[in-house]
C-alpha positions, 0 to 999 in steps of 0.5 A: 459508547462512540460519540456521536461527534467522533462517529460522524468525523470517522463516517466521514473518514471512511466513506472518503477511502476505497475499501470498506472499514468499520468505525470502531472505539479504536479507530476513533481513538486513533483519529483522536491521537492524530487530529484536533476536534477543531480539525475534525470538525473542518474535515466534516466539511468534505461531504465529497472526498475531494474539493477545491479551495473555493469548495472548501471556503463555501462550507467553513466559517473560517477566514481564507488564513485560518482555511490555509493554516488548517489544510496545511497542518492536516496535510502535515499529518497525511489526512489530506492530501493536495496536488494540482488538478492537470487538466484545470490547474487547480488544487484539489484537496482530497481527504484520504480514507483510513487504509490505504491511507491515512495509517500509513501517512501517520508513520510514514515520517518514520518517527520515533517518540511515544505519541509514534508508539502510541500510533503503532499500538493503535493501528496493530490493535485495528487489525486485530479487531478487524481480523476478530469482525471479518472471522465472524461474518465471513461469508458476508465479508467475502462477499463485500471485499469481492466487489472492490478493486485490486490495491494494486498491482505486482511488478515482476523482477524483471531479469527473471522473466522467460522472454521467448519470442516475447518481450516485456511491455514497457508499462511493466518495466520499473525502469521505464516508470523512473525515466517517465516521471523523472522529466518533471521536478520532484516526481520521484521520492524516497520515503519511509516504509510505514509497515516496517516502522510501525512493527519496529515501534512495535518491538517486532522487527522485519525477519528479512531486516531491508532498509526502511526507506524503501518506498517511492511515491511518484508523480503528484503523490511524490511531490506532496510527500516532499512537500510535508515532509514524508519523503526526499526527492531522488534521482531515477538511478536511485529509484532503480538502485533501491528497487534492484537492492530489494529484489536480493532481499525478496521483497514484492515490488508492488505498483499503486495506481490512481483509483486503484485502476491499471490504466491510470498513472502511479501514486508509488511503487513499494517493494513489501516483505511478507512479514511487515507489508501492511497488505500481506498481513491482512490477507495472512491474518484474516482480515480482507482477502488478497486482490491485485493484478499481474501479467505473469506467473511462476514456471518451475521446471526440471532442474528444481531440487526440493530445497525449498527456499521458493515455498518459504520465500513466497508472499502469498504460499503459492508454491508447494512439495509435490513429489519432490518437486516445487509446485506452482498454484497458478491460481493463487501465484502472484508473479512477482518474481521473488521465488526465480529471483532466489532460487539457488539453482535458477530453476523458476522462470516467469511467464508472461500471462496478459493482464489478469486479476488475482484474488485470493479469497479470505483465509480462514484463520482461528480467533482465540 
């Protein structure tokens, strides 16, 4: 049985995210292990998942001190998040949704203790609660995980694009990212990858083992990560090191806008793994469907030598054998690249296909 005073906090926590979440016993607990009823009770007071100082001080019985004590220690934990509003520079405190993220933030400072552990049971046990719920209601959960928004957008490796007489549109290039927000302080940061700790807590190990601290919040997302502490401030040339390095070990360079929208400015790049990415799992354990944006897709042509490498290495199982040749599903290819980027013999390209949506619909899996 839910209390009715953690039912409500959890409410409160879900309806602030972007993607549906059911409150479950887990779900509570877990809010429980990261948060105190007395900040649980000040979280009731975000009725809109964004507010300002002034906003806040109206509905809480607390003192300006405690109010500032309060969001501080919240915004250490992740569960809120406060950046300077550019168009009135005013601080916005925005209360994060369970994922993306508060899971991630809980882990994010790549901590290792047992409350760290306790975490990491918690969130791996919500994801199999979540793939048990989205197998029996399957046709109502692809109906409702259609009408939200992308989580992101797949940036291609950018060497293994066929330019033609075409060329890379610079909003697609990671590198021009860095050297647009590296001409504000602390725009750029270094944080852990959450996923990959989580199942390091969990005894489960990253299969392609890259370095942990691969994610790169940016712009307002970067300077409140450096701020509470999840994340350092790195140059541009690091960014790119990081990113460069992760193309060799395969992993996705996935973008996260604003609002989850295109056309707005980055919160961060990740660069994911197939085995530990958070998103990958969902769609590969049945939990949600896969939906991001890309503008290209993967080419494979006659040099191919059904080796192999490409229907092992890519996220989403897009490339197949088809008479001794690899073979693209170009409706479910994601164009990120990793297939070009380690074929032996160089014979996958990318494609330039103008802004499309991928989604993949939600796997059919088998629950015991």
């Amino acid at each position: 049985m839910i209390d009715k005073f953690w039912y409500k906090v959890a409410r409160t926590i879900v309806k602030a995210g972007t993607l549906p979440f059911p409150i479950t016993e887990t779900l509570i607990e877990f809010l429980q292990t990261i948060i105190t009823k007395d900040q649980a009770k000040f979280l009731l007071s975000f009725k809109k998942p964004s507010l300002t100082f002034n906003q806040i001080k109206e509905k809480s019985d607390l003192t300006e001190e405690e109010i500032k004590n309060m969001l501080n220690n919240l915004m250490d934990n992740g569960v809120i998040v406060g950046a300077l509003s550019r168009s009135t520079n005013i601080m916005i405190y925005r209360l994060m949704g369970p994922y993306p993220g508060i899971l991630e933030y809980s882990l994010m400072k790549g901590e290792i203790s047992e409350r760290n552990r306790k975490i990491a049971k918690l969130i791996e046990k919500i994801f199999i609660e979540l793939s048990e719920k989205s197998q029996r209601n399957y046709d109502s959960f692809s109906i409702l995980y259609k009408q939200a928004p992308a989580v992101d957008r797949t940036i291609p490796v950018e060497k293994e694009v066929e330019l033609g007489t075409e060329t890379v549109l610079p909003y697609e290039e990671i590198e021009k990212y860095f050297e647009e927000y590296s001409k504000e302080e602390n725009c750029i940061a270094l944080a852990n990858c959450y996923c990959r700790h989580e199942q390091d807590l969990l005894n489960n190990s990253c299969k392609v083992n890259p370095p942990k601290l691969s994610c790169i919040p940016l712009d307002k997302s970067a300077q409140f990560a450096i701020r509470h502490g999840f994340a350092k401030p790195i140059t541009k040339v690091e960014a790119l090191k990081i990113c460069r390095e992760a193309e060799d070990y395969g992993l996705v360079h996935k973008a996260f806008h604003v609002h989850s929208d295109p056309k707005k400015g980055l919160e961060a790049i990740c660069n994911c793994c197939k085995c530990c990415c958070g998103i990958f799992q969902m769609y590969h354990r049945g939990v949600t469907p896969y939906h991001t944006v890309s503008s290209y897709i993967a080419q494979v042509n006659n040099d191919c030598i059904s080796c192999g490498n490409c229907i092992e290495k890519c996220p989403v199982d897009a490339l197949v054998l088809l008479d001794d040749i690899s073979a693209v599903d170009e409706e479910k290819c994601i164009g990120c690249g990793v297939c070009a980027h380690l074929c032996p013999e160089e014979a996958i390209h990318l494609k330039r296909t103008g802004l499309r949506d991928v989604f993949l619909p939600l796997k059919r899996i088998k629950v015991e």
